[in-house]
C-alpha positions, -999 to 999 in steps of 0.1 A, spaced: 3 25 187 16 50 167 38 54 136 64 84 128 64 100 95 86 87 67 91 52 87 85 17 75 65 -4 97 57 -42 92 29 -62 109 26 -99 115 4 -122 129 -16 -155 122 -48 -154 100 -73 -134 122 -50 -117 143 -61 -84 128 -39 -71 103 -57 -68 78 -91 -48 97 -61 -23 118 -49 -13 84 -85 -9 64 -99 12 98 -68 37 91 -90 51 64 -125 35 74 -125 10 49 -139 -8 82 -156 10 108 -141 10 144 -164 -3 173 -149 21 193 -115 39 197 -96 66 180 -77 66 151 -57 101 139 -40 102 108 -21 135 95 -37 155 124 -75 147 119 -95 120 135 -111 96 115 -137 81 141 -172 104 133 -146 126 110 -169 145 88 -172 139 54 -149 164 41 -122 152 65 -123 115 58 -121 126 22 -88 144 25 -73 122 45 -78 94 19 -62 117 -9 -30 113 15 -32 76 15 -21 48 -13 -35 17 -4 -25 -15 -19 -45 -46 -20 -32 -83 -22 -54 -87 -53 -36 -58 -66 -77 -44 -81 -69 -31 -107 -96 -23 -138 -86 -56 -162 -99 -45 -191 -85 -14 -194 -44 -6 -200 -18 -2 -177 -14 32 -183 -50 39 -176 -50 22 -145 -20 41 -130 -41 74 -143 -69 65 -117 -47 74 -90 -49 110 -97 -88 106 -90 -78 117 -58 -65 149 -64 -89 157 -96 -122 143 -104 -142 141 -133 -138 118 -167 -106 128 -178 -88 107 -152 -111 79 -164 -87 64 -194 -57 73 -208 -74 86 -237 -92 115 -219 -65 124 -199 -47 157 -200 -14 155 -213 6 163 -183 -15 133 -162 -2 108 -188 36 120 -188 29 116 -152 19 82 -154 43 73 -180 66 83 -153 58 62 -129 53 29 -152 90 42 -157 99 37 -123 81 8 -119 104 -4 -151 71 -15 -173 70 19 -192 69 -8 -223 37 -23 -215 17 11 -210 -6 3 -233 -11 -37 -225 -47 -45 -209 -40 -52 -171 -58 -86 -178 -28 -93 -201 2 -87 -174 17 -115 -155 6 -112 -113 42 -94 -102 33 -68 -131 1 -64 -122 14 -53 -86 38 -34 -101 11 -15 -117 -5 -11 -84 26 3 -67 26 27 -96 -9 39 -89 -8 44 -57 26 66 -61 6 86 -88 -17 94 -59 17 114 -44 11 101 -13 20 108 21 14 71 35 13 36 19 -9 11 36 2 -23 18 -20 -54 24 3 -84 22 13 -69 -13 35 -98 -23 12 -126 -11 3 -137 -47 36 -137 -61 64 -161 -62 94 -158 -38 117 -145 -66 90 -121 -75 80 -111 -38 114 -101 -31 113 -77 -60 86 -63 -58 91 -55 -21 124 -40 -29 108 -16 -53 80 -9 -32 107 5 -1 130 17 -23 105 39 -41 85 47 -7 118 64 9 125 79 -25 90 96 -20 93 100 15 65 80 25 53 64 54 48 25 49 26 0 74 25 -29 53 9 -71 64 33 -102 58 31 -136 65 71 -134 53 92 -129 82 122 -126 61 105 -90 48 94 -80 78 131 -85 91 148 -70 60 124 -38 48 111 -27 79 125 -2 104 100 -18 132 81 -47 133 47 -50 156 28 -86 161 -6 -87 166 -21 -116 186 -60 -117 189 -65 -81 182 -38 -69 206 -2 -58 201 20 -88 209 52 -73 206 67 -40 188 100 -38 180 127 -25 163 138 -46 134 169 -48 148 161 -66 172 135 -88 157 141 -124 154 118 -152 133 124 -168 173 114 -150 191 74 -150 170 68 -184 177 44 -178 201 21 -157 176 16 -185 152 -1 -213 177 
């Protein structure tokens, strides 16, 4: 498979199918058994060092479990997304952090619309905050793709939908590429500009969303 720049691309499948291990091999997270896998011009199986390093900087990932650092704030957290781009303790906490790293992150808290809670400890914010928070660091990382594992998985239905609004909203606004995991068909139908089903390891189907159908996936989930 492969996936154009700037689209949005949903995958579904049952527990297993292998959702979750195709999107943590895009940046060896996992380690392929065999295969290729190219992302922004540079393979990743036996990359050297150097070159699985840059390709990461490229790539926000966001985890179910949202990972954040709970003890320290909001602000802080969205900081370590710039880790990628600069190293070193000053992208540590808020509090060593140059000034124009912070305005940064205030600015993407901002458009994440929890600019007011900054300075709260991540262990103090509700679970769609927390991915909120998430979202906002891995847009601080100014990437050029957004791998999203189930992102919306631990959240309510009210709060899913939101947060998946704002996630492909502020994706396209940043012209980013998006592969994110569901068990919601109803997001894979409305955010997605194509939808691929994996079935024991293999592509099922891939399609546009246009054509997709909760129907017509039956078959995936027995």
């Amino acid at each position: 498979m492969s996936v154009e720049s700037g689209s949005i691309v949903s995958l579904i499948g049952a527990n297993g199918a292998g959702k979750s291990t195709l999107l943590r091999s895009c940046i060896r997270l996992i380690e392929p058994d065999s295969g290729s896998i190219t992302v922004q011009g540079k393979q990743l199986v036996g990359a050297a060092h150097r070159d699985l390093v840059f390709v990461r900087s490229k790539i926000g990932f966001i985890f179910q479990k949202h990972n954040l650092s709970s003890r320290l704030s909001a602000l802080s957290n969205v900081i370590h997304g710039a880790q990628s781009r600069r190293g070193g303790p000053r992208t540590w906490i808020q509090a060593f952090a140059p000034k124009e790293l912070r305005e940064e992150a205030m600015d993407m808290l901002a458009a994440v619309g929890l600019s007011h809670k900054a300075l709260s400890r991540a262990d103090q914010l509700s679970g769609g905050q927390s991915q909120r928070v998430a979202i906002a660091r891995a847009l601080m990382q100014r990437p050029r793709i957004i791998l999203a594992d189930e992102p919306v998985a631990s959240l309510d239905p009210s709060s899913g939908f939101e947060v998946m609004e704002l996630l492909i909203r502020l994706a396209r606004e940043h012209k980013a590429t998006v592969m994110f995991t569901t068990h919601n068909l109803k997001h894979a139908e409305e955010y997605a500009d194509r939808v691929i089903a994996l079935k024991g390891g293999l592509i099922a189907f891939d399609q546009h969303a246009s054509q997709f159908s909760a129907a017509s996936v039956k078959d995936l989930y027995v």
